[in-house]
VEXLODO-615155 format. One record per residue: residue number from 0; residue in three letters; x, y, z of N, C-alpha, C, O in turn. Coordinates in steps of 0.02 Angstrom, whole numbers. Layout:
! residues N
<site nr="NUM" rest="Ala" n_xx="X" n_yy="Y" n_zz="Z" ca_xx="X" ca_yy="Y" ca_zz="Z" c_xx="X" c_yy="Y" c_zz="Z" o_xx="X" o_yy="Y" o_zz="Z"/>
...
! end
This chain:
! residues 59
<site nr="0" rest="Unk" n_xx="2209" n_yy="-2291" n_zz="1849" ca_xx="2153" ca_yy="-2247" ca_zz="1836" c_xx="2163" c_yy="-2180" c_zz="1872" o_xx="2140" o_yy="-2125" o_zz="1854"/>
<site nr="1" rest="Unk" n_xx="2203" n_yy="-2195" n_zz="1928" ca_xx="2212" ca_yy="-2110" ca_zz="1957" c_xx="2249" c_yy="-2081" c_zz="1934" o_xx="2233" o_yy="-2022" o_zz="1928"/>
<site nr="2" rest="Unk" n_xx="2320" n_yy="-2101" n_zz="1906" ca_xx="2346" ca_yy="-2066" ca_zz="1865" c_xx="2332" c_yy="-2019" c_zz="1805" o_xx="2356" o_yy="-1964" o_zz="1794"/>
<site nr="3" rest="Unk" n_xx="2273" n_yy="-2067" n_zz="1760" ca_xx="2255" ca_yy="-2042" ca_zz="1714" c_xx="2200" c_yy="-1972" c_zz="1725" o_xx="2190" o_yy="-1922" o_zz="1690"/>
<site nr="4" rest="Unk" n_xx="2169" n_yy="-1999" n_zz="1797" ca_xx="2098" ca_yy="-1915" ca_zz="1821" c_xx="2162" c_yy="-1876" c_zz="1824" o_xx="2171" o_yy="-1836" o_zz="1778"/>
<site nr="5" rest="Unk" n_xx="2228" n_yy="-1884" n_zz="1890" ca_xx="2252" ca_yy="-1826" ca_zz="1886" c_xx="2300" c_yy="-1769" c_zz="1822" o_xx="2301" o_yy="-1708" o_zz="1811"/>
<site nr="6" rest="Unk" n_xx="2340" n_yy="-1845" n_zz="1784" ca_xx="2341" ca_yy="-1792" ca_zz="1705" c_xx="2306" c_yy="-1750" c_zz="1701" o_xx="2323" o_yy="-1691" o_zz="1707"/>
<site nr="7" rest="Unk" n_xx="2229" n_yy="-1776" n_zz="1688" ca_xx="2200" ca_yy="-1738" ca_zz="1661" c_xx="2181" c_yy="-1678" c_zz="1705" o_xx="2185" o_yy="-1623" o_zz="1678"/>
<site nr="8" rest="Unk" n_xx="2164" n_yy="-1682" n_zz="1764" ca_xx="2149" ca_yy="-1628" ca_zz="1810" c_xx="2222" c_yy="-1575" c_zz="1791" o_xx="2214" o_yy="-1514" o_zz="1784"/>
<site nr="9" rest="Unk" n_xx="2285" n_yy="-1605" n_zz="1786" ca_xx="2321" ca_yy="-1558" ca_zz="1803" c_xx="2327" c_yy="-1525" c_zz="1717" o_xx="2342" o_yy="-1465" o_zz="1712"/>
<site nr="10" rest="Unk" n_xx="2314" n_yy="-1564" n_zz="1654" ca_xx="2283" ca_yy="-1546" ca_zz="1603" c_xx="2254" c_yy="-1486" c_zz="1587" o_xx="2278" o_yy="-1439" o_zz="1555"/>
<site nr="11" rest="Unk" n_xx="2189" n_yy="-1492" n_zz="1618" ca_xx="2144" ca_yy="-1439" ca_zz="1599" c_xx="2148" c_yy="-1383" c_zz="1642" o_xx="2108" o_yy="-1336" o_zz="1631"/>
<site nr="12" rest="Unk" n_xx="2196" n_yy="-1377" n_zz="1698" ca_xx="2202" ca_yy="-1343" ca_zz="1743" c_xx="2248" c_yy="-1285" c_zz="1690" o_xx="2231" o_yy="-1228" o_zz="1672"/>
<site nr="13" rest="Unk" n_xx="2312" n_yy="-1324" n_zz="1673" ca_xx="2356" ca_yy="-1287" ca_zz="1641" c_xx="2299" c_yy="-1249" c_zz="1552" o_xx="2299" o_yy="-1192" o_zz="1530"/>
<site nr="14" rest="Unk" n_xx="2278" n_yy="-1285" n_zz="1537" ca_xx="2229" ca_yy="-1261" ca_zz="1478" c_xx="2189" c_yy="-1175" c_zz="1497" o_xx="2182" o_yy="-1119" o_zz="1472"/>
<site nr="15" rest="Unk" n_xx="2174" n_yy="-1207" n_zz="1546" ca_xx="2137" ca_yy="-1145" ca_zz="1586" c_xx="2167" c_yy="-1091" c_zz="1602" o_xx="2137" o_yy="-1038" o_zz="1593"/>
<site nr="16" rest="Unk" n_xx="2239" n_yy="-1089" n_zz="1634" ca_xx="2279" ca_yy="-1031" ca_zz="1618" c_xx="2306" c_yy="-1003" c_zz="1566" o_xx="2334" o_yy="-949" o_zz="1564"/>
<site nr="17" rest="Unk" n_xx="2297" n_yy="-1047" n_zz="1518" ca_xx="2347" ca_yy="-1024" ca_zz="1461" c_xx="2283" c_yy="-985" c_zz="1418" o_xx="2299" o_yy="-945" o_zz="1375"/>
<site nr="18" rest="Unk" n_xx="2234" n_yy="-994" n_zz="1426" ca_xx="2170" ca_yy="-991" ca_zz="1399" c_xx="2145" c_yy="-912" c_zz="1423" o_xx="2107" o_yy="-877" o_zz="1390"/>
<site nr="19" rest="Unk" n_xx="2175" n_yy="-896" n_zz="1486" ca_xx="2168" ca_yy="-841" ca_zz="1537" c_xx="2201" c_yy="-802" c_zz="1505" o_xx="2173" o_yy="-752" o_zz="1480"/>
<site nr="20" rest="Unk" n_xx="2283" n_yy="-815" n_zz="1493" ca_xx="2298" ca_yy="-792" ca_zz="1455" c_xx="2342" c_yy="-736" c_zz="1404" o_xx="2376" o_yy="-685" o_zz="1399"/>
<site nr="21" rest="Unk" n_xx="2304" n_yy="-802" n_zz="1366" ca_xx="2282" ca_yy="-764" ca_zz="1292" c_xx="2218" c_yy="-708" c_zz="1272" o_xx="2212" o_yy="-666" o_zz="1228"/>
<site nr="22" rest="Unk" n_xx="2174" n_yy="-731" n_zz="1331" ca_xx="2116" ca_yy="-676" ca_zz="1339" c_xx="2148" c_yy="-615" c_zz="1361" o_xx="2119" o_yy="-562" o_zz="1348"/>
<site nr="23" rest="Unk" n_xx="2207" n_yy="-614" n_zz="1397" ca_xx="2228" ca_yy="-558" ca_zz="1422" c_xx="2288" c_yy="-512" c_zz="1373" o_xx="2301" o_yy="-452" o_zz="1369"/>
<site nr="24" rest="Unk" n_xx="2305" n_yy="-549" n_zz="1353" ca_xx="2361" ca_yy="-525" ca_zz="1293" c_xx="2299" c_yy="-501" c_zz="1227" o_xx="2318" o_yy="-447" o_zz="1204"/>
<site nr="25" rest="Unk" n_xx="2252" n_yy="-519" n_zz="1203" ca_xx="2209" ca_yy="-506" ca_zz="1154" c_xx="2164" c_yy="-444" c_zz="1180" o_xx="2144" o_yy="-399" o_zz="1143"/>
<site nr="26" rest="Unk" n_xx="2151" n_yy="-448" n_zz="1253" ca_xx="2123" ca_yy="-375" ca_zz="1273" c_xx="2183" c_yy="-327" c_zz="1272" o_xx="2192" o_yy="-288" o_zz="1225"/>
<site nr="27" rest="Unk" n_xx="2227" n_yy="-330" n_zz="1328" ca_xx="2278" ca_yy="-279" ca_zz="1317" c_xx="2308" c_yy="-252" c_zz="1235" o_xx="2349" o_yy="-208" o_zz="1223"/>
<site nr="28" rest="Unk" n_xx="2270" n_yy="-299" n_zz="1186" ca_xx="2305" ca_yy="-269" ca_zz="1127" c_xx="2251" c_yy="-236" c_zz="1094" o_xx="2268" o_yy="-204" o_zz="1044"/>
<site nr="29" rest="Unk" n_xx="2192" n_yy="-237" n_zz="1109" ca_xx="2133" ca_yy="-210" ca_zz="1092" c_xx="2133" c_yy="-121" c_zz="1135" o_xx="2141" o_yy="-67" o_zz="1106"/>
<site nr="30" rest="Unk" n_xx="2124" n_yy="-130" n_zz="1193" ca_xx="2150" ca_yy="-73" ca_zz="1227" c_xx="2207" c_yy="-23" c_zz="1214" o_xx="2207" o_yy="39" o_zz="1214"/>
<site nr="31" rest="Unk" n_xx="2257" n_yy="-68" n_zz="1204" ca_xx="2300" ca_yy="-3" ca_zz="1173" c_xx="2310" c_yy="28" c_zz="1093" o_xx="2344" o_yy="73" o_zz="1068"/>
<site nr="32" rest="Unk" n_xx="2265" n_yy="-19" n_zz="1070" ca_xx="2253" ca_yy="20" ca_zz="986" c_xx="2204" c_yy="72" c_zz="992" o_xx="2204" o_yy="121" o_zz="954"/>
<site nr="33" rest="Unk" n_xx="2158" n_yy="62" n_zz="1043" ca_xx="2095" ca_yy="114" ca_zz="1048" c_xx="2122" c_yy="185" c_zz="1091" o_xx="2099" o_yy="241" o_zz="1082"/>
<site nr="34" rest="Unk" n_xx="2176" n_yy="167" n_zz="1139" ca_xx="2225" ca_yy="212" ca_zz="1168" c_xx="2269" c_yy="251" c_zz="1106" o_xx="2265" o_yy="311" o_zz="1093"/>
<site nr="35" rest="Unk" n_xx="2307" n_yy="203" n_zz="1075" ca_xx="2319" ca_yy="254" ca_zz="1034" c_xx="2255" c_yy="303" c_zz="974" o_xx="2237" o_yy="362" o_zz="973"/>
<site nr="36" rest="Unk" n_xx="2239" n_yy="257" n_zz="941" ca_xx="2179" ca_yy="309" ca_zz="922" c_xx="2161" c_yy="360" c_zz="961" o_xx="2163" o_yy="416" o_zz="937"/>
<site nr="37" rest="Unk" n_xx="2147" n_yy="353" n_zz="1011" ca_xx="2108" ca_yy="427" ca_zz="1043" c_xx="2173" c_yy="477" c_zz="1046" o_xx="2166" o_yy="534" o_zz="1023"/>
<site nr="38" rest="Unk" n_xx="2232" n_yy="456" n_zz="1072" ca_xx="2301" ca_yy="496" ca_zz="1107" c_xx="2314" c_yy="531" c_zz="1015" o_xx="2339" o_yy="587" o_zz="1012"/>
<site nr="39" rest="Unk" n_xx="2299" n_yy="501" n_zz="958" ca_xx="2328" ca_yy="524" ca_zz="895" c_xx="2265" c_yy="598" c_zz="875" o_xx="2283" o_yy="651" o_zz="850"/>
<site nr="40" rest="Unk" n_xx="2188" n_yy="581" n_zz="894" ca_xx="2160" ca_yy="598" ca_zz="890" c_xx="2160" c_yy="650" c_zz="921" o_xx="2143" o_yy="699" o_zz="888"/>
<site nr="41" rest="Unk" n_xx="2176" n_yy="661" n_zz="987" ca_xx="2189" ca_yy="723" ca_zz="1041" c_xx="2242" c_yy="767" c_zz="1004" o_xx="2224" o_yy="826" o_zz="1004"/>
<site nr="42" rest="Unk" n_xx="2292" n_yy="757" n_zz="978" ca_xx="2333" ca_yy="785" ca_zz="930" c_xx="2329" c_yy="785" c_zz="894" o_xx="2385" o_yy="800" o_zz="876"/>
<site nr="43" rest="Unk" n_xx="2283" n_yy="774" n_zz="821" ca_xx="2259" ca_yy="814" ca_zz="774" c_xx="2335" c_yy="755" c_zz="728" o_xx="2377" o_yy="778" o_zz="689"/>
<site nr="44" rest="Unk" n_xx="2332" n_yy="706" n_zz="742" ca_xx="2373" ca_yy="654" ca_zz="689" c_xx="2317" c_yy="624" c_zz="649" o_xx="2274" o_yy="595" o_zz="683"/>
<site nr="45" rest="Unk" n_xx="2308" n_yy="624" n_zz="569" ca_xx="2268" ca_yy="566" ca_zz="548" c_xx="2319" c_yy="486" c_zz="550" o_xx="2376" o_yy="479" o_zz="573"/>
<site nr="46" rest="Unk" n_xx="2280" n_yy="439" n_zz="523" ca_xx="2300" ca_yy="394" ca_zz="533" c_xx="2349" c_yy="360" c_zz="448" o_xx="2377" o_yy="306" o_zz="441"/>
<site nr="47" rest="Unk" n_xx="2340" n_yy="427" n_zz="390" ca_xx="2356" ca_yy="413" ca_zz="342" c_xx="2421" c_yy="459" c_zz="371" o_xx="2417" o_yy="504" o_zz="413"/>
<site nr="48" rest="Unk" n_xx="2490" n_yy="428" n_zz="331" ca_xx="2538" ca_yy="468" ca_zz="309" c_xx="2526" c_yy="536" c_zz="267" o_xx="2490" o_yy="534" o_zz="217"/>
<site nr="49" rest="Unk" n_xx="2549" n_yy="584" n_zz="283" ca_xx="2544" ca_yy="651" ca_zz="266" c_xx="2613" c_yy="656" c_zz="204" o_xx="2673" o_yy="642" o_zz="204"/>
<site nr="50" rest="Unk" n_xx="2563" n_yy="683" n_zz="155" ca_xx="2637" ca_yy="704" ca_zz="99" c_xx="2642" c_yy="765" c_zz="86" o_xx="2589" o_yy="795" o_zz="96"/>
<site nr="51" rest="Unk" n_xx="2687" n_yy="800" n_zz="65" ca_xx="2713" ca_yy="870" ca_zz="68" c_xx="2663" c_yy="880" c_zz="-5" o_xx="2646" o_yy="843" o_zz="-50"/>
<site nr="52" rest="Unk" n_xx="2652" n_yy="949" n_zz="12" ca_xx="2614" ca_yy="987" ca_zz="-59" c_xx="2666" c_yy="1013" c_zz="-113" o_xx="2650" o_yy="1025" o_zz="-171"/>
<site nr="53" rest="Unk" n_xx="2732" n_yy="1020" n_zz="-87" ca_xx="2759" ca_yy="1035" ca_zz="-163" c_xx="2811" c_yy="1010" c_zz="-137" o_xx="2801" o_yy="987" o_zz="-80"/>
<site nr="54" rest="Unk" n_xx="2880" n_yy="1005" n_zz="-161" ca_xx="2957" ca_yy="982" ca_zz="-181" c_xx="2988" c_yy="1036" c_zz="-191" o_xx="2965" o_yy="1070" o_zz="-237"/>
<site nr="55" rest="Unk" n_xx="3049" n_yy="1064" n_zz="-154" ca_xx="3079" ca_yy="1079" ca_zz="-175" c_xx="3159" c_yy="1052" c_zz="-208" o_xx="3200" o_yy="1020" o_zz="-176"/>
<site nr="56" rest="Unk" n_xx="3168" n_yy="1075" n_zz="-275" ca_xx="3228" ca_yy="1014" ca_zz="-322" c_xx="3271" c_yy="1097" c_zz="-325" o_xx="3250" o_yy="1152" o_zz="-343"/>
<site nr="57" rest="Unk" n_xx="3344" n_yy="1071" n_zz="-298" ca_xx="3368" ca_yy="1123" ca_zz="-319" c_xx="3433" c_yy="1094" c_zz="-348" o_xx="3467" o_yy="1052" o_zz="-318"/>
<site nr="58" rest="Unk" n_xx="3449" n_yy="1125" n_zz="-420" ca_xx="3495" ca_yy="1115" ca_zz="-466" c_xx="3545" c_yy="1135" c_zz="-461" o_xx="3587" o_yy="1124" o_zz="-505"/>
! end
């Protein structure tokens, strides 16, 4: 029976970090999309690709 509390203690211990994280990898990726947004925004980038207004074709 002690074996089985400490599995589990050492179980949910490890759950709990991994749990930590992933909370931390899912913020840091939230943060730096809103980082870039603003840094694109400070420079006058939209977020659509820009296409040229005319072509030049030379023959």
């Amino acid at each position: 029976m002690t074996n089985a509390v400490l599995f589990l203690n050492s179980f949910i211990s490890y759950l709990l970090v991994f749990a930590i994280i992933v909370v931390l990898v899912i913020v840091a990726c939230i943060l730096g999309v809103k980082w870039k947004k603003s840094s694109d925004a400070k420079k006058g980038i939209s977020g659509q690709p820009s296409m040229p207004d005319t072509v030049d074709v030379k023959q």
